[in-house]
C-alpha positions as CSV (number, residue, x, y, z in Angstrom):
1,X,124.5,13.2,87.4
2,X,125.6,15.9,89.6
3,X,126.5,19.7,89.3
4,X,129.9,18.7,89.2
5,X,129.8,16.4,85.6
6,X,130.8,17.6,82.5
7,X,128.4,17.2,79.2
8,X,130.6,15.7,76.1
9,X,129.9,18.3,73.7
10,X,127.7,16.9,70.0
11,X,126.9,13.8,72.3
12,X,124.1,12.7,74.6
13,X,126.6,11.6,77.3
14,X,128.0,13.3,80.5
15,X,130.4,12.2,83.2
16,X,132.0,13.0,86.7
17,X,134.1,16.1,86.7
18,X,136.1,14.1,89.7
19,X,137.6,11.8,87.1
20,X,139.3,14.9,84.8
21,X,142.3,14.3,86.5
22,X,142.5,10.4,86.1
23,X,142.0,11.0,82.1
24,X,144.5,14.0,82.0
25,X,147.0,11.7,83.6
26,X,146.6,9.0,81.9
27,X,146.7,11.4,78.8
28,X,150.5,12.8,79.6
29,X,151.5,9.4,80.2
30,X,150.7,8.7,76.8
31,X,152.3,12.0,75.5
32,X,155.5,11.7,77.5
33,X,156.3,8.1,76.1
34,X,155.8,9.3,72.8
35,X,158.2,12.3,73.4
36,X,161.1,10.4,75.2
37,X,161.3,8.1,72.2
38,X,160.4,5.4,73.9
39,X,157.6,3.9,71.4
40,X,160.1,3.2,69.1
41,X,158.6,1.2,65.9
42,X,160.3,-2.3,67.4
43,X,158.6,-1.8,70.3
44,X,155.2,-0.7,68.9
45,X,155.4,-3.9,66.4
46,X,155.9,-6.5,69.8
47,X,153.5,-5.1,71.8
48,X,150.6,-5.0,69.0
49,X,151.7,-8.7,68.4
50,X,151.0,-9.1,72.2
51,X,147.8,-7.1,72.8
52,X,146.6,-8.4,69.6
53,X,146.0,-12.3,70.4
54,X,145.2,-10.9,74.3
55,X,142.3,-8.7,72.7
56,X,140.6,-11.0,70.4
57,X,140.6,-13.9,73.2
58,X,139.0,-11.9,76.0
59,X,136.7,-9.8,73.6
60,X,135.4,-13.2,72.5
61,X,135.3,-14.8,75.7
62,X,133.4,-11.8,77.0
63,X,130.8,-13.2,74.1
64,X,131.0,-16.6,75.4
65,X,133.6,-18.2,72.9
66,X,135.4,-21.5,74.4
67,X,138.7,-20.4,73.1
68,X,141.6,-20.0,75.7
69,X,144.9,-18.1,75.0
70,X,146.6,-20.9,73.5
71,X,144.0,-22.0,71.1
72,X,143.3,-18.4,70.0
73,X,147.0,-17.8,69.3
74,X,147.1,-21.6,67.3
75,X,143.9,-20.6,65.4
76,X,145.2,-16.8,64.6
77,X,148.7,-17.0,64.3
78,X,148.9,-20.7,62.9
79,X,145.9,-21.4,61.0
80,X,145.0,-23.9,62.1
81,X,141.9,-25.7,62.9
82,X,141.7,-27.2,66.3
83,X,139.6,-30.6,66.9
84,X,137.0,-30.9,69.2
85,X,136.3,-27.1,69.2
86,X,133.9,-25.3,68.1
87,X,134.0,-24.1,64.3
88,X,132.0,-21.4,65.3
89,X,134.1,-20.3,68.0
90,X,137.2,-20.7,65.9
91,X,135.5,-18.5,62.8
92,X,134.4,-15.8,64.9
93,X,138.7,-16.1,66.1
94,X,140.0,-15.8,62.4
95,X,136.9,-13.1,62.0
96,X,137.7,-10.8,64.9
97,X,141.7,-10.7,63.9
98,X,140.5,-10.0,60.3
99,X,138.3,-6.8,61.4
100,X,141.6,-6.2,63.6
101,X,143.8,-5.8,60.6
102,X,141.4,-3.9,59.0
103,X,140.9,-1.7,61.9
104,X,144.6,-0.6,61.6
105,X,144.8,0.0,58.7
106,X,141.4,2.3,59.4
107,X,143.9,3.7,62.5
108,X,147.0,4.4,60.3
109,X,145.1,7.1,58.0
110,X,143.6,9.3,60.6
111,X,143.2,12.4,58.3
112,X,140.1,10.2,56.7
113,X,136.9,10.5,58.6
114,X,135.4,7.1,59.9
115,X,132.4,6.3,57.9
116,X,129.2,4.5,58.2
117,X,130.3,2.5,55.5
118,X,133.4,1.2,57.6
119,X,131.2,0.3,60.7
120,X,128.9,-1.9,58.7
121,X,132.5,-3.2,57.0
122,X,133.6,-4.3,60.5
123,X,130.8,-5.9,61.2
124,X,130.6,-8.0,58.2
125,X,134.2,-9.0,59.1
126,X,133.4,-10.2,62.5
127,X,130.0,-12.5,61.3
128,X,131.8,-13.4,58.4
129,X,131.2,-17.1,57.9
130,X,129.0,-16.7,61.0
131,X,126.1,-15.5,60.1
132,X,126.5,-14.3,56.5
133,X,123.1,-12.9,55.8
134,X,122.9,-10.7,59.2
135,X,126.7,-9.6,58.4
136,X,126.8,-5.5,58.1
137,X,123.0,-5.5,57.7
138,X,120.8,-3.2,60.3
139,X,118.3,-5.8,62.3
140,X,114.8,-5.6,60.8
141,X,113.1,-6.8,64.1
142,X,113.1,-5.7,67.6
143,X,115.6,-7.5,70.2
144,X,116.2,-7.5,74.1
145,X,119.8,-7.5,75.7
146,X,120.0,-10.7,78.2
147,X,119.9,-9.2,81.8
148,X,119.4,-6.0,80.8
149,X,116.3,-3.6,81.5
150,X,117.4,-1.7,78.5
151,X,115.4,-2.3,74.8
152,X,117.3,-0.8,72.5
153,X,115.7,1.6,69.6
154,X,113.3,-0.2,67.3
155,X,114.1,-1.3,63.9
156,X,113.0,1.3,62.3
157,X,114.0,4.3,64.0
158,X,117.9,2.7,63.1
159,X,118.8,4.9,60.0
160,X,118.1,7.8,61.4
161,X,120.3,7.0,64.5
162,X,122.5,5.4,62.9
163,X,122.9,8.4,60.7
164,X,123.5,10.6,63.9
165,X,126.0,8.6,65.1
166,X,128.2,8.5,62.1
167,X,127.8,12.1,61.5
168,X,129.6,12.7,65.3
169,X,131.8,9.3,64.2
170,X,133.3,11.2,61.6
171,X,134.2,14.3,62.9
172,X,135.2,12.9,66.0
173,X,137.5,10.3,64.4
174,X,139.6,13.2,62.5
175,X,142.2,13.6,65.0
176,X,142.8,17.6,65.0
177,X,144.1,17.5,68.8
178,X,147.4,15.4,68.5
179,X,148.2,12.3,70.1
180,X,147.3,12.3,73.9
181,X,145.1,14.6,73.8
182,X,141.9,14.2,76.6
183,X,139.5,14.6,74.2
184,X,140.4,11.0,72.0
185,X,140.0,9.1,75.4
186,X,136.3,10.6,76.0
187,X,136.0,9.7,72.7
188,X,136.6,6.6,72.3
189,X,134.2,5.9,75.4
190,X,131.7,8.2,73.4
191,X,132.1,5.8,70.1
192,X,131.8,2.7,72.5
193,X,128.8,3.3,74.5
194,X,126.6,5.5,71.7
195,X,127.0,2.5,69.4
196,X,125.8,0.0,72.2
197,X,122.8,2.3,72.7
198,X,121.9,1.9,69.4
199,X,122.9,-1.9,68.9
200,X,121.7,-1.8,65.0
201,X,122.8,-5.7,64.4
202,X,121.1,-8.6,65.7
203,X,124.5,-9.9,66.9
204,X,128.4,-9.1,66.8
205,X,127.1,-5.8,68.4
206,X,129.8,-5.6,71.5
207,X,132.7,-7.0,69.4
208,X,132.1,-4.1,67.0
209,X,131.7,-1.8,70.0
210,X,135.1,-2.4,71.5
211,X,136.8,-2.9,67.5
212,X,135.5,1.2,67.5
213,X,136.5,2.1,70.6
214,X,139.9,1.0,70.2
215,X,140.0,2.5,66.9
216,X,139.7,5.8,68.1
217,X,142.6,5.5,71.1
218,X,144.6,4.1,68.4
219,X,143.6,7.5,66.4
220,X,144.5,9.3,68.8
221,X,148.0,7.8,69.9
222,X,146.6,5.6,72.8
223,X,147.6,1.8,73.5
224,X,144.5,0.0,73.1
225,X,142.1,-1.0,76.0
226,X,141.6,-4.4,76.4
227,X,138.1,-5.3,78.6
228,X,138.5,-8.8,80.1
229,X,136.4,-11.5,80.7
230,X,137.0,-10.9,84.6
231,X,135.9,-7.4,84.1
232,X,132.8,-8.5,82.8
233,X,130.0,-8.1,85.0
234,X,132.2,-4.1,86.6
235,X,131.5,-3.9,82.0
236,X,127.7,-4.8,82.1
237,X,127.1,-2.6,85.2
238,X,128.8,0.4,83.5
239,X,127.2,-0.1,79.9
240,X,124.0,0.0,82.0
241,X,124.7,2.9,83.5
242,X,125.4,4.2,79.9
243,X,122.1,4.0,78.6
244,X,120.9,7.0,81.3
245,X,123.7,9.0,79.3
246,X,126.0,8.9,82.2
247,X,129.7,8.0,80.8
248,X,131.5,7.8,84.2
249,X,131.4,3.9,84.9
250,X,132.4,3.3,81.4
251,X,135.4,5.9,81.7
252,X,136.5,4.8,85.1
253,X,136.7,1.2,83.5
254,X,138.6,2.2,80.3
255,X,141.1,5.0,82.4
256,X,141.6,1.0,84.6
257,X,142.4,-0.6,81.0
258,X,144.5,2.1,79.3
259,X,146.6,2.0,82.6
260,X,147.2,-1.7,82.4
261,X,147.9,-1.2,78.4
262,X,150.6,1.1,79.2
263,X,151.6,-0.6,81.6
264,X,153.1,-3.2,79.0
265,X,154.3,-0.4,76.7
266,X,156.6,0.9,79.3
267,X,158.0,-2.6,80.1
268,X,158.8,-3.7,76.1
269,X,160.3,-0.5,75.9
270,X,161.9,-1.3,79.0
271,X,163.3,-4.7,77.4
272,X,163.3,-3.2,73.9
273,X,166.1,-0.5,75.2
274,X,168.3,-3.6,77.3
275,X,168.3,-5.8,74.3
276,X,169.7,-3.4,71.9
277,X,172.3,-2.2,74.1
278,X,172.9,-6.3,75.4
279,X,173.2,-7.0,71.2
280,X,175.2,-3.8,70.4
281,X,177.9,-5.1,72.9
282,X,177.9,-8.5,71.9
283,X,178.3,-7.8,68.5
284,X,181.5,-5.8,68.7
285,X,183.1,-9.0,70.6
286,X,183.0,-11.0,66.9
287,X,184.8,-9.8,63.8
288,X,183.0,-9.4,60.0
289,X,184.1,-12.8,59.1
290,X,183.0,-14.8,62.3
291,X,180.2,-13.4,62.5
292,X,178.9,-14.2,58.8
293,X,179.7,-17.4,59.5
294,X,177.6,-17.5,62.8
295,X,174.6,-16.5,60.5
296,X,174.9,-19.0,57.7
297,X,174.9,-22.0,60.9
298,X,172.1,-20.4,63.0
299,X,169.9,-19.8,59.5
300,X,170.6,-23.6,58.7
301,X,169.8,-24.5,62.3
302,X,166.9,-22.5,62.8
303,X,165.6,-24.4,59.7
304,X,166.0,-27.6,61.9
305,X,164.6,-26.4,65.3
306,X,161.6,-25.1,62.8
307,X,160.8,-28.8,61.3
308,X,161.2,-30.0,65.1
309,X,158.8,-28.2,66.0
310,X,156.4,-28.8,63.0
311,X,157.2,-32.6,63.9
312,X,155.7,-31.7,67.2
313,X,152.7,-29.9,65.9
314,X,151.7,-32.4,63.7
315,X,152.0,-35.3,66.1
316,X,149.7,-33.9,68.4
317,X,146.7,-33.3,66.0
318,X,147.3,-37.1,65.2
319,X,147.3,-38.2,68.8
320,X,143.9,-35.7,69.4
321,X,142.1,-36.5,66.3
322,X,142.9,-40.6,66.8
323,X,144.4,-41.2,70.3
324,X,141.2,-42.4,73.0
325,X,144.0,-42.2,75.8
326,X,143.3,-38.3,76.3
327,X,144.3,-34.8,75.0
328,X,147.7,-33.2,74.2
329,X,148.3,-29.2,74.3
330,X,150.4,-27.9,72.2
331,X,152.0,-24.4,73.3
332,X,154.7,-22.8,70.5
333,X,156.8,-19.8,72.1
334,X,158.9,-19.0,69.1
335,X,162.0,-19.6,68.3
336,X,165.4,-18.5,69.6
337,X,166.9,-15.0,68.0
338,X,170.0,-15.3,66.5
339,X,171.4,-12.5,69.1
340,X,170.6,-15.3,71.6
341,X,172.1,-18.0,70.3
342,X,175.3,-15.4,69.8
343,X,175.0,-15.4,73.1
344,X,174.8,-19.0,73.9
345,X,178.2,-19.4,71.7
346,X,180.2,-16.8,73.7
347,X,178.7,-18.0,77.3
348,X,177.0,-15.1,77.9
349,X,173.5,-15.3,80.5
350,X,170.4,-15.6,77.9
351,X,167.0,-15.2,79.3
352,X,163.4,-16.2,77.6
353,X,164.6,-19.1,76.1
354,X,161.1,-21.7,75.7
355,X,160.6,-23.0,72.5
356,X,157.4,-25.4,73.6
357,X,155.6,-26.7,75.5
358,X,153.5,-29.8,75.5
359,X,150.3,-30.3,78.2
360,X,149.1,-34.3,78.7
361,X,145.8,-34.7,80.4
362,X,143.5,-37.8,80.6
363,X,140.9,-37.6,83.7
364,X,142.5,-36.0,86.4
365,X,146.3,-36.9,85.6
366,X,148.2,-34.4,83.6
367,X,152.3,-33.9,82.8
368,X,153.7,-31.1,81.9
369,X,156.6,-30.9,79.3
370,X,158.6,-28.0,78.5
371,X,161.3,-27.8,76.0
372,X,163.7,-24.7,76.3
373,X,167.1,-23.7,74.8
374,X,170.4,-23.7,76.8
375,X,174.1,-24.3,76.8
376,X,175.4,-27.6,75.5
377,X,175.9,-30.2,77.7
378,X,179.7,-31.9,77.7
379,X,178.3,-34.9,76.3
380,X,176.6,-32.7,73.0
381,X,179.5,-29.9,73.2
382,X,181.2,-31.2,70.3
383,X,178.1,-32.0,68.3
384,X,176.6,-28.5,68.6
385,X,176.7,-25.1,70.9
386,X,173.1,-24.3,71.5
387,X,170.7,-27.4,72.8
388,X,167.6,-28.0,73.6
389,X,166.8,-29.3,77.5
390,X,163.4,-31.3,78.6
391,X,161.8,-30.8,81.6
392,X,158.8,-31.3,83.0
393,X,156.5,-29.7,85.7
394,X,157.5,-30.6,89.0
395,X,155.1,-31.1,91.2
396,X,152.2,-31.3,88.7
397,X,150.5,-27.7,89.1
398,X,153.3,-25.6,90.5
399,X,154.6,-24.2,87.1
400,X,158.4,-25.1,88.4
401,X,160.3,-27.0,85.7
402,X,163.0,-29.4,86.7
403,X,165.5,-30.7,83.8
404,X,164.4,-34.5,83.1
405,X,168.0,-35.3,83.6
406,X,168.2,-33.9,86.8
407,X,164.8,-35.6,88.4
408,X,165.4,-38.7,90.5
409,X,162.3,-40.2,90.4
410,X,161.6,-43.6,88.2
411,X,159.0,-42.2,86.3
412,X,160.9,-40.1,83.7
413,X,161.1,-40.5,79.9
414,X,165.2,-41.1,78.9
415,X,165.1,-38.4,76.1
416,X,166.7,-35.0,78.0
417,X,168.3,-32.9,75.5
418,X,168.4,-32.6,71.9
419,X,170.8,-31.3,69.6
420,X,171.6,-30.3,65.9
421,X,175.0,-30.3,63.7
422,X,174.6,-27.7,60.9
423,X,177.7,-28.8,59.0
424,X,176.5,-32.2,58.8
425,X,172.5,-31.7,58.6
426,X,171.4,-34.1,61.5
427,X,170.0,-34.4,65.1
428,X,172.2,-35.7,67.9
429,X,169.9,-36.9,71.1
430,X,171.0,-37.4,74.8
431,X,169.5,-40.0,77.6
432,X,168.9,-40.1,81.2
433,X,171.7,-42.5,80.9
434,X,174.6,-41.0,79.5
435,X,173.9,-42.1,75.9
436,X,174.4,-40.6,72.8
437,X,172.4,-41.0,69.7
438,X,172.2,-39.4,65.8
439,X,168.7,-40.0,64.5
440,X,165.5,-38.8,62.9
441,X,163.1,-36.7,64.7
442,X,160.4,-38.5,63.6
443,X,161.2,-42.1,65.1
444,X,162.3,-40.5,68.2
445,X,159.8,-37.9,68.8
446,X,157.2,-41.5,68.9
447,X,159.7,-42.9,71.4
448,X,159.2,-40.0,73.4
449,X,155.4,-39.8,72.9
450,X,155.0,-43.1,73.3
451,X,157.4,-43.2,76.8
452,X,155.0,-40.1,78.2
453,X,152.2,-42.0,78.2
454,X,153.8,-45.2,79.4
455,X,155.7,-43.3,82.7
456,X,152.7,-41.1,83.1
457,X,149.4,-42.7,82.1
458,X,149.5,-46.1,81.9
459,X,148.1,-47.4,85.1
């Protein structure tokens, strides 16, 4: 350290005066947000939906879990259990979004002082089903961080530290300065990089570190910093650096993250801010009666784009767990809002329209398939208002999607659009070739399976 750094006052730690005016400006970032009403409790509940599936995949992949996006966001927000994926890596998944919901909760009541207690609680959350006897117990042996010169404190010095630590953990996490201020930043580097130091568990150790250190931007009216898997080896080198007592790598990294994170905030607000006003006006344009009606149709087909899409779901668990002809990846992107599908009705521009999106790979062929909403075509305009379209990725690896319908080349299944009547309950389908068809999902959903892998994967 230099003449110049600043000592964190109850702490061990110091940093580089020449980053005060990064943290202050980050700081009124955060501060004027929250006084132009722009954090408005819509936007705060997408954007936690958002950073929550981003944080637990890259704080596990930083660990080493296998998980991608996809699969974390399946195994979180789905439940479900993924074949030929490590149950380990899908536990400590479900584990790490448990601790995260207990961690808000933990956020929400910032009066209460963050206890010992709690740290050992998250911890026992994230090995939950992991490693059950080591879960928010102190290590009773001495361990070694891979690649690190570092050797944390003996086993049994860890009480007493650990006793040190949450006594600055719980004053610190009592949030007396208001949202924004300086101080909860330095903190929540403070609570990350003290409790690394100590590492009291034989393992879980950096998930618990970051679950803290977000918990105390949170406290203190900060979006939470995500650290990812890219940023892993700039993360090492500044926890390193940490252990001399000197904070400023570790702050310069979070200041990095905290920027991104708001980043985000500004543009749901952003989009938060356009939709209402695009939804205010488009509501005036329909009277009481019409538009009552409008709900009662999009609530029944919702329902059907909902079994759809289970249909979906299921059939590619079948095709993983019995199908030697390769792997399907299954990608859900919600369903349409009924503000949208107002839209669609009226002809107004809708954007965001994906529904899902299905990934075939065997070797080194894959297809892309993506199923989005959009106007009826004249041949389904009758039948129903809002369709879904088919396209598929065109050339394979460009992320451009053409519409089936509108590709030239032999090698395309028939089925390009699908629609629903609500009045009378069923699914209407259109083909490459003009035809329409009323039928179940299930039979053609195979044909359409079954016509991938023949135009795609058969030779």
């Amino acid at each position: 350290m230099t003449e110049a750094s600043r000592s964190i006052e109850g702490t061990p730690y110091a940093y580089e005066s020449v980053l005060d005016g990064t943290i202050r400006g980050i700081a009124d970032r955060v501060i004027a947000l929250r006084q132009s009403g722009r954090l408005t409790p819509e936007v705060l509940h997408h954007i936690r939906k958002y950073f929550r599936i981003k944080n637990i995949y890259h704080s596990n992949a930083i660990e080493g879990n296998i998980l991608d996006v996809g699969e974390t966001r399946q195994v979180v927000e789905l439940g479900l259990t993924l074949t030929g994926k490590p149950l380990k890596d899908q536990a400590e998944t479900r584990n790490l979004a448990h601790a995260i919901d207990f961690l808000e909760d933990l956020a929400a009541h910032s009066e209460r002082p963050i206890l010992e207690h709690d740290v050992r609680q998250i911890h026992t959350l994230v090995l939950k089903g992991v490693d059950d006897p080591n879960a928010g117990r102190y290590r009773s042996v001495p361990v070694e961080i891979s690649g690190s010169a570092y050797k944390p404190p003996g086993p049994e010095s860890l009480p007493s530290q650990m006793e040190d630590f949450a006594r600055w953990l719980g004053a610190a996490s009592v949030t007396e300065t208001g949202h924004g201020s300086t101080e909860g930043l330095i903190r929540a580097a403070v609570a990350h990089s003290w409790f690394v130091y100590i590492h009291p568990f034989i393992d879980g150790n950096g998930r618990v570190a970051r679950l803290l250190m977000n918990l105390m931007l949170m406290r203190y009216g900060y979006p939470i910093a995500i650290i990812t898997k890219e940023d892993r080896l700039r993360y090492y080198d500044a926890l390193e650096i940490s252990q001399t007592s000197d904070l400023s790598a570790f702050l310069a990294l979070l200041t990095e993250c905290i920027h991104e994170s708001l980043e985000e905030y500004e543009r749901a607000a952003a989009e938060q801010r356009e939709t209402q006003e695009w939804a205010r006006s488009l509501g005036e344009r329909f009277s009481a009666p019409e538009r009552v009606r409008a709900e009662n149709e999009y609530e029944v087909w919702k329902s059907a784009m909902e079994l759809l899409k289970s249909y979906v779901r299921q059939t590619v668990a079948v095709l993983n767990e019995f199908s030697p002809l390769g792997h399907v990846f299954f990608s859900d992107f919600g369903t349409l809002e009924f503000e949208k599908y107002l839209a669609f009705r009226s002809g107004e521009s809708v954007k965001k329209t994906w529904f899902l999106r299905l990934d075939f790979r065997r070797g080194n062929r894959a297809a892309r398939y993506l199923f989005f909403f959009g106007y009826a075509s004249p041949a389904l305009r009758t039948e129903s208002d809002v369709t879904l379209h088919v396209a598929r990725e065109e050339p394979p690896g460009s992320y451009y999607y053409e519409r089936l319908d509108a590709i030239t080349a032999p090698n395309v299944p028939s089925l390009v659009e699908i629609g629903y009547q609500p009045a009378a309950e069923q699914f209407v389908f259109r083909y490459r070739n003009g035809e329409t068809r009323i039928g179940k999902i299930d039979q053609i959903g195979r044909n359409f399976f079954e016509e991938v892998v023949k135009v795609g994967f058969s030779t």
